[in-house]
N, CA, C and O atoms as a Tripos MOL2 file, in Angstrom:
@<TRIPOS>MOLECULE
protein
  268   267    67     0     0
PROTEIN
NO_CHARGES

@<TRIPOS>ATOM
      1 N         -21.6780   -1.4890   15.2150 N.3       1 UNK1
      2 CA        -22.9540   -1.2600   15.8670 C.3       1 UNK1
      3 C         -23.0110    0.1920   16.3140 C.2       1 UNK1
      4 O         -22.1250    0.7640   16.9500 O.2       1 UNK1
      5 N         -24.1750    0.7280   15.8990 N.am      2 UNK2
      6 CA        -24.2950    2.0240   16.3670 C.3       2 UNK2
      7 C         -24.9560    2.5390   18.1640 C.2       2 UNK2
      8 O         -25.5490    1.5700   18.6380 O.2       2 UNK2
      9 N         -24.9580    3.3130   18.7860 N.am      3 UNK3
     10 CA        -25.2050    3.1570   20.3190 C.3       3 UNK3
     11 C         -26.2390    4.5200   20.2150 C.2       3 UNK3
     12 O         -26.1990    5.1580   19.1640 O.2       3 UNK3
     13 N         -27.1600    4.9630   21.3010 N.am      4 UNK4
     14 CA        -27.8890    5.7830   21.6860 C.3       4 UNK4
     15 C         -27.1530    7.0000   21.1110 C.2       4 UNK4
     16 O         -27.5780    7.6870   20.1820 O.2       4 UNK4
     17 N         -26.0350    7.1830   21.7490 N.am      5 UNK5
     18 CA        -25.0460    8.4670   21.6120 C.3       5 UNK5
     19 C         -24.7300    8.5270   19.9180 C.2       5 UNK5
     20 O         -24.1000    9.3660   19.2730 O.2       5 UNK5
     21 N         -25.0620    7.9420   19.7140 N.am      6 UNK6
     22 CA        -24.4570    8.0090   18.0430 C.3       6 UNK6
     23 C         -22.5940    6.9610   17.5270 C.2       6 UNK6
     24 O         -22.0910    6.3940   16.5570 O.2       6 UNK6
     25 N         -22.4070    7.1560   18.3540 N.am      7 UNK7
     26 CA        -20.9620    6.1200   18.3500 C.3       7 UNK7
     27 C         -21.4490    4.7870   17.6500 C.2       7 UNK7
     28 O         -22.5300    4.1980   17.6280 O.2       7 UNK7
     29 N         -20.0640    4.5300   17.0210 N.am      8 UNK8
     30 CA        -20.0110    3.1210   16.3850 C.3       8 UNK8
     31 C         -19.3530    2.5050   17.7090 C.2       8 UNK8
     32 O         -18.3830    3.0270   18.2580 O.2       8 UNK8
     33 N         -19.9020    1.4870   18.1080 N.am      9 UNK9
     34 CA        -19.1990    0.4280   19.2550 C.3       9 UNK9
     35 C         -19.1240   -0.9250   18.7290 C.2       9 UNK9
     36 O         -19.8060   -1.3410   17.7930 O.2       9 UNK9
     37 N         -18.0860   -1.7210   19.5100 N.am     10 UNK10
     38 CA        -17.2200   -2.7480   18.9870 C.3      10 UNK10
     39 C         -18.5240   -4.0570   19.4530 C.2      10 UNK10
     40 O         -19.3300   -3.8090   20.3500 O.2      10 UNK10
     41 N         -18.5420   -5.2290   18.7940 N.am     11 UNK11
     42 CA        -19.5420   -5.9040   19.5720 C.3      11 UNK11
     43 C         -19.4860   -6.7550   20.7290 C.2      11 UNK11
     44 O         -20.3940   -7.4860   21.1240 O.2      11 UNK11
     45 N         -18.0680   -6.5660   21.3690 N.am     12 UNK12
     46 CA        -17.6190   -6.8720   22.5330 C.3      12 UNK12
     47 C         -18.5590   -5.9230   23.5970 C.2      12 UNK12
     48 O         -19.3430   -6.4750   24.3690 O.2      12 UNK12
     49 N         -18.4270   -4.6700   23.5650 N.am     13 UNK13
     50 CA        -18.8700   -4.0320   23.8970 C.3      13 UNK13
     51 C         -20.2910   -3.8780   24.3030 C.2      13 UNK13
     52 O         -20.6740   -3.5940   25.4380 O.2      13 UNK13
     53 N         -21.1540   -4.1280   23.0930 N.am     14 UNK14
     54 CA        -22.5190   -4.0840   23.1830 C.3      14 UNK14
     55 C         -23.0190   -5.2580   24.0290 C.2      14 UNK14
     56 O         -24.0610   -5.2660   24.6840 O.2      14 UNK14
     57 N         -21.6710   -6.7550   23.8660 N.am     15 UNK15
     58 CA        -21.6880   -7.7710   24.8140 C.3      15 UNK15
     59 C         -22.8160   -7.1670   26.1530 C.2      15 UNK15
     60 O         -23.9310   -7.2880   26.6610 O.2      15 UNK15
     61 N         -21.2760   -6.3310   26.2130 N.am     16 UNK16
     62 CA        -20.5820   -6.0860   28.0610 C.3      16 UNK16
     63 C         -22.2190   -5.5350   28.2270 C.2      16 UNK16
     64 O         -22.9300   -6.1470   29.0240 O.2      16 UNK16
     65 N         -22.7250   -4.5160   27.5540 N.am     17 UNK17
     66 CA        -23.7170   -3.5440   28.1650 C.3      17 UNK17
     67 C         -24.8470   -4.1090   28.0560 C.2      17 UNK17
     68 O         -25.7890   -3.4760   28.5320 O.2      17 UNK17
     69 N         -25.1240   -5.3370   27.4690 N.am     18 UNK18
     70 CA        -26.1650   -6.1010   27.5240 C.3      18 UNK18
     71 C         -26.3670   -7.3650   28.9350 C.2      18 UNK18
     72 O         -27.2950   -8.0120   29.4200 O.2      18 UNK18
     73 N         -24.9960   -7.2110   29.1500 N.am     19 UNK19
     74 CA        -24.6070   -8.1710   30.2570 C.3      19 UNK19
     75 C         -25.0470   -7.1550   31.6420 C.2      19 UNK19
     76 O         -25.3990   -7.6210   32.7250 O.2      19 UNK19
     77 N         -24.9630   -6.0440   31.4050 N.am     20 UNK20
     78 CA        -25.3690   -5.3150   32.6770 C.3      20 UNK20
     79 C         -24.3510   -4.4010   33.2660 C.2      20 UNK20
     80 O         -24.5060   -3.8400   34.3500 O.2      20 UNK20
     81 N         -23.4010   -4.2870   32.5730 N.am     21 UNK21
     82 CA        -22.3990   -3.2930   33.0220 C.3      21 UNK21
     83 C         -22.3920   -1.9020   32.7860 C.2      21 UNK21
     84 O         -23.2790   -1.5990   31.9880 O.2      21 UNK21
     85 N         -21.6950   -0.9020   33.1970 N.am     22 UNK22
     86 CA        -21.4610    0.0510   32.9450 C.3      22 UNK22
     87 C         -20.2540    0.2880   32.5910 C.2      22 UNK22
     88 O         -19.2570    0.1240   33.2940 O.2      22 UNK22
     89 N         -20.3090    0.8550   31.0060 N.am     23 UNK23
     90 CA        -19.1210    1.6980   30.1760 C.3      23 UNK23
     91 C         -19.5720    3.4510   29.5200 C.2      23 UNK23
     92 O         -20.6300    4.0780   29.4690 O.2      23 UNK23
     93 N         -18.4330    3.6840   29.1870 N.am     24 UNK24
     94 CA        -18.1070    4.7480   28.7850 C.3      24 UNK24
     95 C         -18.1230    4.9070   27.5580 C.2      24 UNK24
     96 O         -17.2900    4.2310   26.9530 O.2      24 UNK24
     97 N         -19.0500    5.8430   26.6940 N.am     25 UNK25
     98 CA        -18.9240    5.8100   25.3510 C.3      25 UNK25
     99 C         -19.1510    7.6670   25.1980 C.2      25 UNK25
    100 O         -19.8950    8.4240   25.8220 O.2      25 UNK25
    101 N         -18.1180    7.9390   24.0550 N.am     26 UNK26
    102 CA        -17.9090    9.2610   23.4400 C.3      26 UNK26
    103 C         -17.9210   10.0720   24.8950 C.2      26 UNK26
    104 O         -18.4560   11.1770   24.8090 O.2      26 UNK26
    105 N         -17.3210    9.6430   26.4880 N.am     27 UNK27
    106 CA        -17.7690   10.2830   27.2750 C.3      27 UNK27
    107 C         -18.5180   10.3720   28.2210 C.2      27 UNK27
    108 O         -18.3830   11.2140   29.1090 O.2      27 UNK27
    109 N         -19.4500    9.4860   28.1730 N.am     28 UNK28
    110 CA        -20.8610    9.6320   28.6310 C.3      28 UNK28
    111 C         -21.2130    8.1410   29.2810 C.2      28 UNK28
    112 O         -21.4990    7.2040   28.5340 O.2      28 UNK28
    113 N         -21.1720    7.9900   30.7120 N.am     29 UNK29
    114 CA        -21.8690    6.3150   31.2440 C.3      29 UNK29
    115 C         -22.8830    5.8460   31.1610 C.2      29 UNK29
    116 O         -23.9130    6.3790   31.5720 O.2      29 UNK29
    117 N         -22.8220    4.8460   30.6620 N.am     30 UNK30
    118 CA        -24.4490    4.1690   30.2670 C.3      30 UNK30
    119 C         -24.2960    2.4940   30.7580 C.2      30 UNK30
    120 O         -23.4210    1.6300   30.8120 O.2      30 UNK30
    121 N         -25.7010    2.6560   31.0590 N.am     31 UNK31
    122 CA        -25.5470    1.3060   31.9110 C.3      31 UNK31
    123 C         -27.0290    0.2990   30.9600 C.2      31 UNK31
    124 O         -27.8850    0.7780   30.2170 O.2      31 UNK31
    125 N         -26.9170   -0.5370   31.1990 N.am     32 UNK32
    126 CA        -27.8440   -1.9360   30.6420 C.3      32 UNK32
    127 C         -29.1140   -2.0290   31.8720 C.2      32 UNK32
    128 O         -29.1640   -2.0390   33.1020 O.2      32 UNK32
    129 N         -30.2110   -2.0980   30.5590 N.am     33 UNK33
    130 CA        -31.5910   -2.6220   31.7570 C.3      33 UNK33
    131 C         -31.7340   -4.1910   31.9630 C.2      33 UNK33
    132 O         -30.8420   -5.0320   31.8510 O.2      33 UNK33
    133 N         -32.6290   -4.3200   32.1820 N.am     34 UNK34
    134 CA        -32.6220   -5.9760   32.2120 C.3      34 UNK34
    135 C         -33.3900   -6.5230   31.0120 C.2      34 UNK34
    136 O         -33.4680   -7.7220   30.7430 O.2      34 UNK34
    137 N         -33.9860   -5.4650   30.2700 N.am     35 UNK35
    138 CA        -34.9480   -5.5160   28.9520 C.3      35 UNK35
    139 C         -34.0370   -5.2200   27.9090 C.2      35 UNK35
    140 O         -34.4790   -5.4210   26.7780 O.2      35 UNK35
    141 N         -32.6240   -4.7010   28.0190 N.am     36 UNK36
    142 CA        -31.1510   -4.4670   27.1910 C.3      36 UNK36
    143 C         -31.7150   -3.0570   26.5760 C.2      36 UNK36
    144 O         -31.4490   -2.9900   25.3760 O.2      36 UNK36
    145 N         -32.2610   -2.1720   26.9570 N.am     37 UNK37
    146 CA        -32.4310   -1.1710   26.7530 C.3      37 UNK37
    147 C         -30.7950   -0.3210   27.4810 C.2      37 UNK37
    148 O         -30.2830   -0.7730   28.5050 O.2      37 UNK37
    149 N         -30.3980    0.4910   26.9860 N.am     38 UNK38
    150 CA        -29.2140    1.5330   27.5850 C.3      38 UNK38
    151 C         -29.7200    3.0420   28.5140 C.2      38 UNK38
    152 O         -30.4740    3.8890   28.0370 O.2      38 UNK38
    153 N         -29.1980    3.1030   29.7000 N.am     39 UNK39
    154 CA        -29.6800    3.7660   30.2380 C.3      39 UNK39
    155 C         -28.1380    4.3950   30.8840 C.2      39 UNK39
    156 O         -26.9610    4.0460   30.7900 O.2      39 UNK39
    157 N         -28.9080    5.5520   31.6000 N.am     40 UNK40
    158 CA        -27.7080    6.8240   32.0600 C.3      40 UNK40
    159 C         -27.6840    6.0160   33.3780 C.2      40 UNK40
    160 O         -28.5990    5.3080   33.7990 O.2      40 UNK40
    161 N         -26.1840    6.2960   34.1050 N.am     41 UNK41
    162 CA        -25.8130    5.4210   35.1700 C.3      41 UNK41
    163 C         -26.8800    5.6750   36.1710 C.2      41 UNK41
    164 O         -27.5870    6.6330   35.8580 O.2      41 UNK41
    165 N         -27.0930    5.2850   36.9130 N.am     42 UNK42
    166 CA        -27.6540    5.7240   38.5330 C.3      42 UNK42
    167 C         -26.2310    6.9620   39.1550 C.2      42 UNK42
    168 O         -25.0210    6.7960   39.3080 O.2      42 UNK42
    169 N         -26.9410    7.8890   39.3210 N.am     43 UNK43
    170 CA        -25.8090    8.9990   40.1880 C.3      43 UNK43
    171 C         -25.1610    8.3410   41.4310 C.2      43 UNK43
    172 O         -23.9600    8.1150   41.5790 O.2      43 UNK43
    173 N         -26.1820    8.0690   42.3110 N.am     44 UNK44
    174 CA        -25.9220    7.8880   43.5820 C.3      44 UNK44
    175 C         -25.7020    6.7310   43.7860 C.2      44 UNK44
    176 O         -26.8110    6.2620   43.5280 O.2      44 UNK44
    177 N         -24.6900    5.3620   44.2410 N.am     45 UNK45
    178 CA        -24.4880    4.5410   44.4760 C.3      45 UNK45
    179 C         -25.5730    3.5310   45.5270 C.2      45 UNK45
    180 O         -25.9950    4.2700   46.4160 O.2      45 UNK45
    181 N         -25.9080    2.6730   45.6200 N.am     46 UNK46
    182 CA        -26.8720    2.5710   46.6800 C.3      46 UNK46
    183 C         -26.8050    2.2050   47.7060 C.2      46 UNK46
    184 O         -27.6850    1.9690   48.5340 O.2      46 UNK46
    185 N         -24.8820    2.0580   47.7720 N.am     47 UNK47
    186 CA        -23.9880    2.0550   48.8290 C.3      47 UNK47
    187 C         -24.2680    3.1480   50.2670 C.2      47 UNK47
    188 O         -24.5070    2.8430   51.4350 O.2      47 UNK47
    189 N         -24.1500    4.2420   49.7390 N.am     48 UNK48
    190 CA        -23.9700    5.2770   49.8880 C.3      48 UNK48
    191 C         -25.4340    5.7030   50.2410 C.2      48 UNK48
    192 O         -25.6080    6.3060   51.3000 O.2      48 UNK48
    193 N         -26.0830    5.5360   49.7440 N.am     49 UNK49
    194 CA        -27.9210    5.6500   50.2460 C.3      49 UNK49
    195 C         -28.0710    4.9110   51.2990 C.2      49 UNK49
    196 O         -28.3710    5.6440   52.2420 O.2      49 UNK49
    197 N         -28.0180    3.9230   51.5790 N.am     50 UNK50
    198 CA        -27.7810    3.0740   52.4150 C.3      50 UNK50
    199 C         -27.3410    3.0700   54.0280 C.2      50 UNK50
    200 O         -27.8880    2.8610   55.1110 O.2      50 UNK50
    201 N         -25.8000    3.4860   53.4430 N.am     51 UNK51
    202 CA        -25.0360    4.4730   54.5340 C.3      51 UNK51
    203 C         -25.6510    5.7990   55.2680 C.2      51 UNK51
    204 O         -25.6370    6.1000   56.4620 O.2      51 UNK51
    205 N         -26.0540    6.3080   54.4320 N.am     52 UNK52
    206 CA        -26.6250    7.5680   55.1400 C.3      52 UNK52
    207 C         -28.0090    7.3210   55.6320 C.2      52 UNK52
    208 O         -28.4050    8.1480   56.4540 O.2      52 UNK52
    209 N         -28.8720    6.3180   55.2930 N.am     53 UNK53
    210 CA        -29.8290    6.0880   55.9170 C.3      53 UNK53
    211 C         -29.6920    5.9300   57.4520 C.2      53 UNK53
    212 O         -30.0290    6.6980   58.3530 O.2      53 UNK53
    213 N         -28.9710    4.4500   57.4990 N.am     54 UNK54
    214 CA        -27.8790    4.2150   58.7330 C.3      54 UNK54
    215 C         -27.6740    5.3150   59.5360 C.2      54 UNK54
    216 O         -28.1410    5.4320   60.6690 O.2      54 UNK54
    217 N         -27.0490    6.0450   59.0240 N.am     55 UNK55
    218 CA        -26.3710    7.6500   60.0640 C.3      55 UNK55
    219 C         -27.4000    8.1440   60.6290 C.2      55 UNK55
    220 O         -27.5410    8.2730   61.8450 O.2      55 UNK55
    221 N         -28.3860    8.5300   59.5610 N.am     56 UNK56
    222 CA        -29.7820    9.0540   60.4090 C.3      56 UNK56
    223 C         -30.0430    8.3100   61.2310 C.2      56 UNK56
    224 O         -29.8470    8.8290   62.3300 O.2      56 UNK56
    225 N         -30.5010    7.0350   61.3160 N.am     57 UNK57
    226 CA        -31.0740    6.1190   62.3940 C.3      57 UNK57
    227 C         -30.6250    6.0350   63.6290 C.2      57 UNK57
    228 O         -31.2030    5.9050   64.7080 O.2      57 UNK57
    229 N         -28.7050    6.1940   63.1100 N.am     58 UNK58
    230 CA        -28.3790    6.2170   64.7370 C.3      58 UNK58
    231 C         -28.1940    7.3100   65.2900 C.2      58 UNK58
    232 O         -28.0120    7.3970   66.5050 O.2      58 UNK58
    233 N         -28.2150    8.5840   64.2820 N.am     59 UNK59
    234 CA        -28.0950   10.4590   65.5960 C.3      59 UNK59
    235 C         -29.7430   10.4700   65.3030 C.2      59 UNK59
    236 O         -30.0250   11.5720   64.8340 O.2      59 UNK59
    237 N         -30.8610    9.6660   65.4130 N.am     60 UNK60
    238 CA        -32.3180    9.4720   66.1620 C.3      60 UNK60
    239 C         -31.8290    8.8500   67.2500 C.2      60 UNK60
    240 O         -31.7740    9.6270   68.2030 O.2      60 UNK60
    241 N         -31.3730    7.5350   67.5470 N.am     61 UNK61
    242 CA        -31.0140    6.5700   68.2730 C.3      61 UNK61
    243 C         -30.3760    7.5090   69.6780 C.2      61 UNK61
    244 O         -30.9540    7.5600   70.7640 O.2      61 UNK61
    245 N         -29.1200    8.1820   69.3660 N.am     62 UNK62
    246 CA        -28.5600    8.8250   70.1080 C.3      62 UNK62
    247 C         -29.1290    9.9770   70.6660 C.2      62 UNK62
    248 O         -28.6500   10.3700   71.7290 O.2      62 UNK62
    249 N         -30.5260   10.9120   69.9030 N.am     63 UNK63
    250 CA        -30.9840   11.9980   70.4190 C.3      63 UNK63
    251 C         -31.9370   11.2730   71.4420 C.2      63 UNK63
    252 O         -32.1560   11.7690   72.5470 O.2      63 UNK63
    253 N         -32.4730   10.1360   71.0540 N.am     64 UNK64
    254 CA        -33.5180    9.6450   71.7450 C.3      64 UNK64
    255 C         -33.0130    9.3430   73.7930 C.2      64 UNK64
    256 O         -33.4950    9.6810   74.8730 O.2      64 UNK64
    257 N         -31.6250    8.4090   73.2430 N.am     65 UNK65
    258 CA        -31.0150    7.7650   74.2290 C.3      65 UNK65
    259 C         -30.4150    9.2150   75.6130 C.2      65 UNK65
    260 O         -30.0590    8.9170   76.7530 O.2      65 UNK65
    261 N         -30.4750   10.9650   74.9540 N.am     66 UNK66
    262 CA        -29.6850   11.4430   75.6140 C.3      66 UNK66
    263 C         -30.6170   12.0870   76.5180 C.2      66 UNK66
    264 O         -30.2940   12.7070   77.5310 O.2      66 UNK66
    265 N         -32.0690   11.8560   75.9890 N.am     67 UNK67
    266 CA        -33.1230   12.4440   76.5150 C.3      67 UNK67
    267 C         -33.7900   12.0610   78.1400 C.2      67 UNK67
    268 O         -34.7820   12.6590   78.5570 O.2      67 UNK67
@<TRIPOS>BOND
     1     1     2 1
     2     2     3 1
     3     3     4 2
     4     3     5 am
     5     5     6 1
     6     6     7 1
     7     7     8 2
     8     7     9 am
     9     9    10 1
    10    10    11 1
    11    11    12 2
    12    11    13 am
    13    13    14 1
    14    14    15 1
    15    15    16 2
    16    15    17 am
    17    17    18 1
    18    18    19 1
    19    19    20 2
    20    19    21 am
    21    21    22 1
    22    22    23 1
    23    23    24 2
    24    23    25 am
    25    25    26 1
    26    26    27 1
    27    27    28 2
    28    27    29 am
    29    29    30 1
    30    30    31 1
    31    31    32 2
    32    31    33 am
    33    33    34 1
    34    34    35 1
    35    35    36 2
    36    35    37 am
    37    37    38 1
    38    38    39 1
    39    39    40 2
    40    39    41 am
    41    41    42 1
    42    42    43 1
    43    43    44 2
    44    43    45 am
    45    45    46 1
    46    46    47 1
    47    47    48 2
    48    47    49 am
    49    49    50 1
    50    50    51 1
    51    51    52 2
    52    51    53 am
    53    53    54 1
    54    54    55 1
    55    55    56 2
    56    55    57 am
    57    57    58 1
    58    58    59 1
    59    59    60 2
    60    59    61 am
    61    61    62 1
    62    62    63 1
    63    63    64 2
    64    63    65 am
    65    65    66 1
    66    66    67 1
    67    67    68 2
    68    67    69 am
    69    69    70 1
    70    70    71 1
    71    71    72 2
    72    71    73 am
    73    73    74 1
    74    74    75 1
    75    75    76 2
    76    75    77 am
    77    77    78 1
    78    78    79 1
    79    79    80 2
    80    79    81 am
    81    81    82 1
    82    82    83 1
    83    83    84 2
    84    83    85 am
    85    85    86 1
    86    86    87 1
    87    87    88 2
    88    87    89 am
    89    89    90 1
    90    90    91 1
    91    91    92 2
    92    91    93 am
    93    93    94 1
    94    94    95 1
    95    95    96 2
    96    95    97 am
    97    97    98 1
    98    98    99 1
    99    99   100 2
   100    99   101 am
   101   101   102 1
   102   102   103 1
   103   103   104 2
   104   103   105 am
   105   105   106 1
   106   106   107 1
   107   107   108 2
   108   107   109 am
   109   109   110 1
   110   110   111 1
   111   111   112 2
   112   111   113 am
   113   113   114 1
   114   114   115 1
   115   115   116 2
   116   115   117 am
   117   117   118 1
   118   118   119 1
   119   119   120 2
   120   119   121 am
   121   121   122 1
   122   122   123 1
   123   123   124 2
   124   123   125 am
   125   125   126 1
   126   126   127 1
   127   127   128 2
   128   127   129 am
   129   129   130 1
   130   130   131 1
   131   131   132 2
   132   131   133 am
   133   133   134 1
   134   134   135 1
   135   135   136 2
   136   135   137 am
   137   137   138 1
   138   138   139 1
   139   139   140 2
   140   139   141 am
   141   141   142 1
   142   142   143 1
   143   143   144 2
   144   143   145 am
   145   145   146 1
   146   146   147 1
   147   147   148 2
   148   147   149 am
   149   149   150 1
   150   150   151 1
   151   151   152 2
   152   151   153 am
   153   153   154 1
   154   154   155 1
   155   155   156 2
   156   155   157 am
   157   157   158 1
   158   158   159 1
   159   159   160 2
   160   159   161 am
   161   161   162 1
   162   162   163 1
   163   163   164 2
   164   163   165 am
   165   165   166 1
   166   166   167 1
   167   167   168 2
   168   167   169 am
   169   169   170 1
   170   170   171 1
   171   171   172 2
   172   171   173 am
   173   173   174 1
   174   174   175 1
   175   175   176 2
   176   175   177 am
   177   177   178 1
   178   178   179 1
   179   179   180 2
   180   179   181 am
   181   181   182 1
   182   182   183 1
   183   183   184 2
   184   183   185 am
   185   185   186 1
   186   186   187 1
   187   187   188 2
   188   187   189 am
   189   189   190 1
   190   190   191 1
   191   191   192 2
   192   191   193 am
   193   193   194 1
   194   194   195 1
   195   195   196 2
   196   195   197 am
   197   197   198 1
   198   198   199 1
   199   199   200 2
   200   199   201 am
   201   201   202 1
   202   202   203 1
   203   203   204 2
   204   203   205 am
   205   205   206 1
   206   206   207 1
   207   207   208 2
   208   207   209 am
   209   209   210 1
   210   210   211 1
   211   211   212 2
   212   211   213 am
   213   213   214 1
   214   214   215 1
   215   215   216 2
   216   215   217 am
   217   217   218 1
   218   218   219 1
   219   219   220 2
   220   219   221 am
   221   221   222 1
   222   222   223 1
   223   223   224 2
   224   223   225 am
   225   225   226 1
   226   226   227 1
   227   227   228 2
   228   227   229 am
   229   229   230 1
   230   230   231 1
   231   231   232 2
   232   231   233 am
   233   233   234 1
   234   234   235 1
   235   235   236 2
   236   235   237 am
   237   237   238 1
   238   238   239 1
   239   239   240 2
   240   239   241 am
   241   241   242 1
   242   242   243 1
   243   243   244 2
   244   243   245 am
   245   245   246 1
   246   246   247 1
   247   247   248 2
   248   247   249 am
   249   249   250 1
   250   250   251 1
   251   251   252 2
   252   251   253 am
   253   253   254 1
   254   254   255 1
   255   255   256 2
   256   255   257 am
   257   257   258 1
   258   258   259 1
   259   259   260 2
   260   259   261 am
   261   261   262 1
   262   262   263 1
   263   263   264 2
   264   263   265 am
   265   265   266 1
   266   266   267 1
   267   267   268 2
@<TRIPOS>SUBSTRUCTURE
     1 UNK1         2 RESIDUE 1 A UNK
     2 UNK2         6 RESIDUE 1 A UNK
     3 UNK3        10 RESIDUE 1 A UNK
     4 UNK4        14 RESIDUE 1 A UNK
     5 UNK5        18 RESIDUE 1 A UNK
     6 UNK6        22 RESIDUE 1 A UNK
     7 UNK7        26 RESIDUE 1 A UNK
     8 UNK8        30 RESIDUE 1 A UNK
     9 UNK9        34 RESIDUE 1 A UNK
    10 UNK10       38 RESIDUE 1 A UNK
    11 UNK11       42 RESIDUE 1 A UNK
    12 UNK12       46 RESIDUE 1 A UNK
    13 UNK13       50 RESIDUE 1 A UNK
    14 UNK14       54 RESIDUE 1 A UNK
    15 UNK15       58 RESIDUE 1 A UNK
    16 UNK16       62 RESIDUE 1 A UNK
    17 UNK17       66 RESIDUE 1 A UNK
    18 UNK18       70 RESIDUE 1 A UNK
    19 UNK19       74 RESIDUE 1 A UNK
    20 UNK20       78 RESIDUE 1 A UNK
    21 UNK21       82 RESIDUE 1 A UNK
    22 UNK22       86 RESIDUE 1 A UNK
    23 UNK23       90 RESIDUE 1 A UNK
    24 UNK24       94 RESIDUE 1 A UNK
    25 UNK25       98 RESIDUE 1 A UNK
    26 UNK26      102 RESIDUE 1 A UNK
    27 UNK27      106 RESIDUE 1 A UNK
    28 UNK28      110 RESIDUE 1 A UNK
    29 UNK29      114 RESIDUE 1 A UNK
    30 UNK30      118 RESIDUE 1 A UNK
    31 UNK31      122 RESIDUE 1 A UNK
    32 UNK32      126 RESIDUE 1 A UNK
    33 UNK33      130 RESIDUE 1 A UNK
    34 UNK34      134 RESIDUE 1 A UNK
    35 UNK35      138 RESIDUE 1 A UNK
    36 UNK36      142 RESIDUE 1 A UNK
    37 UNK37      146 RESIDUE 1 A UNK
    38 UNK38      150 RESIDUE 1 A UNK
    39 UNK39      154 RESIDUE 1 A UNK
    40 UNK40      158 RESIDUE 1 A UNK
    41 UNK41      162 RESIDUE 1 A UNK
    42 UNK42      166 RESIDUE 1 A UNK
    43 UNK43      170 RESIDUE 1 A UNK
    44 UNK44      174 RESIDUE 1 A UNK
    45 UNK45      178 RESIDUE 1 A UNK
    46 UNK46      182 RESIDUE 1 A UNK
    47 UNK47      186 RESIDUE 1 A UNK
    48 UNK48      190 RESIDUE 1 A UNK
    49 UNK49      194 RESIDUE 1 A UNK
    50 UNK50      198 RESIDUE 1 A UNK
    51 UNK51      202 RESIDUE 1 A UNK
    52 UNK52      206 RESIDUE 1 A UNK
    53 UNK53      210 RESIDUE 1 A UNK
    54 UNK54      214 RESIDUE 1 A UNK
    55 UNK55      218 RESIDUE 1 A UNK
    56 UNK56      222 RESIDUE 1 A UNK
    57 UNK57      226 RESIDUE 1 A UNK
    58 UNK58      230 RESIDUE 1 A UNK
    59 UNK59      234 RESIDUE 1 A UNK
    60 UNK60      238 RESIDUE 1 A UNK
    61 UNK61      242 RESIDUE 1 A UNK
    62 UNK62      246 RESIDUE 1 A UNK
    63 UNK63      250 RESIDUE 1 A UNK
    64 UNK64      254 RESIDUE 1 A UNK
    65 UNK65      258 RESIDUE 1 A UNK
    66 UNK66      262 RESIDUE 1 A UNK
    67 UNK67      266 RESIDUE 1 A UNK
C-alpha cells in the first residue's frame, strides 16, 4: 500500500492508522481522521493546552485574591 508520503506501508499498518493512531512513516507523524483520511499530528498535546489554561485561571485567581 502506498501512503500520502509516497512510502510503501505494510497493511498492518494502514490497520493501525485507520484505527486512529499515530505512526511514523519515512520520518514524518501522521495521524488518522475519523473519515480515514491521514493527517499531520496535532503539535500541541491537549494535555498541555489544558494545563496552561488552568495556570492562567489561577495567577487571575491569585492577582484578584491579593487585591
Amino acid at each position: 500500500m502506498r501512503d500520502l508520503s509516497g512510502e510503501t506501508i505494510s497493511r498492518g499498518m494502514a490497520v493501525r492508522l485507520i484505527g486512529g493512531t499515530q505512526t511514523k512513516i519515512a520520518g514524518h507523524l501522521f495521524r488518522s481522521l475519523p473519515n480515514g483520511e491521514l493527517a499531520r499530528p496535532i503539535l500541541e498535546p491537549k494535555r498541555a493546552f489544558v494545563l496552561d489554561r488552568f495556570n492562567r485561571l489561577a495567577e487571575k485567581h491569585r492577582t484578584k485574591r491579593e487585591k
